[in-house]
C-alpha positions as a printed Julia matrix, in Angstrom:
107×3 Matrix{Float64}:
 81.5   111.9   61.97
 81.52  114.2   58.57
 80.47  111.47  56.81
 77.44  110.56  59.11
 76.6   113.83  59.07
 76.96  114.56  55.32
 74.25  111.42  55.57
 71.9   112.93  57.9
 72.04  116.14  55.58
 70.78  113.75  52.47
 67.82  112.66  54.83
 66.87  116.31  55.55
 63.37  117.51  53.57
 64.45  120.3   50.82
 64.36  124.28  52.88
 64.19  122.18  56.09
 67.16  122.39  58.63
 68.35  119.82  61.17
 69.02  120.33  64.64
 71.32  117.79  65.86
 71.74  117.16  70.23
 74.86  115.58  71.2
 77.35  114.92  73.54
 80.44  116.84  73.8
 82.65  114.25  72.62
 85.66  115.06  70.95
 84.77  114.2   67.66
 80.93  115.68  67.67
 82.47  119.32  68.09
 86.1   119.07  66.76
 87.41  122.01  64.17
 87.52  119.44  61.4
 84.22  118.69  61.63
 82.36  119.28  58.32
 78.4   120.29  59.17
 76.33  120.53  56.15
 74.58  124.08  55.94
 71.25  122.26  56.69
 72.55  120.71  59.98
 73.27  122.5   63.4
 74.62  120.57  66.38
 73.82  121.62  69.75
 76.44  120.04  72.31
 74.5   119.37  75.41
 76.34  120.06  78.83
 78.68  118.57  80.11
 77.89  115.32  82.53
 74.5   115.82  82.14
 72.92  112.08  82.0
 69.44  113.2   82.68
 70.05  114.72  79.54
 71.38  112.35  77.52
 69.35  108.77  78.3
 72.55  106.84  76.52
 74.91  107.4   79.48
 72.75  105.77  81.63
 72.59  102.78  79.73
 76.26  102.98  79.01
 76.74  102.93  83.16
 73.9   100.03  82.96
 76.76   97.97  81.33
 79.71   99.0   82.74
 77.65   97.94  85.76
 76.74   94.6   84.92
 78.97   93.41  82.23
 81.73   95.32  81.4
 83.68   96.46  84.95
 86.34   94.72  87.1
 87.26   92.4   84.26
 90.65   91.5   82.93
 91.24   90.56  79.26
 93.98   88.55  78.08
 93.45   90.5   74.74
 92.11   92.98  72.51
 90.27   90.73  70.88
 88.72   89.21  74.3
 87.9    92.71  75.42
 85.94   93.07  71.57
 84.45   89.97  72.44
 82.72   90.43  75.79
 81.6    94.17  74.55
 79.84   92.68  71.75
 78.23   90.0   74.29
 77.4    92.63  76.56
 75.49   94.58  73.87
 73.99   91.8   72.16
 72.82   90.67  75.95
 70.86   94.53  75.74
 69.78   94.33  72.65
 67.32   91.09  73.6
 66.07   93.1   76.59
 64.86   96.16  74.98
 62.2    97.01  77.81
 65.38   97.47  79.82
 66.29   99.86  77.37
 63.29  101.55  77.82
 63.4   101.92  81.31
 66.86  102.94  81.59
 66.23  105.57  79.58
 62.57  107.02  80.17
 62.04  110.41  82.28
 59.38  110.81  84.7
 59.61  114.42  83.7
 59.48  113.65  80.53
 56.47  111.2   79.8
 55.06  111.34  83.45
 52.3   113.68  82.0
């Protein structure tokens, strides 16, 4: 995560600052975390999918693709996730509508 960060910062107009939303996974706000002085990170709350559109289309797969399975391997298990994605990826107006907000684009 330093390191994607550390890219963001490159991307980042000279005497303009970043402001970075993201989960509050482990590894977006852990102590070892190296932020660039023209980066902040605001964690959004907790178990707020309204909030963040991704977990919705993260459920969207578990849903449909990913849940009550059994894998013979790890490799299987790799397998069928990249499937499942791929399977999104050529459906990106279900994409869109998993994640669009009335509250946010209704106006």
């Amino acid at each position: 995560m330093s390191l994607h960060l550390a890219e963001i910062a490159t991307a980042v107009a000279l005497g303009a600052h970043a402001v970075l939303l993201m989960d509050q996974a482990g590894w977006h706000l852990s102590h070892q975390l190296v932020v660039p002085p023209n980066i902040t990170i605001i964690p959004l709350p907790p178990k707020c999918p309204e909030l963040n559109p991704v977990e919705n289309v993260w459920q969207f797969m578990r849903q449909n693709w990913l849940s009550n399975r059994v894998f013979r391997s790890y490799d299987e298990i790799l397998d069928h996730c990249c499937e499942a994605g791929n399977k999104l990826t050529d459906q990106p107006w279900r994409i869109m509508s998993i994640g669009l907000r009335d509250w946010a684009h209704g106006y």
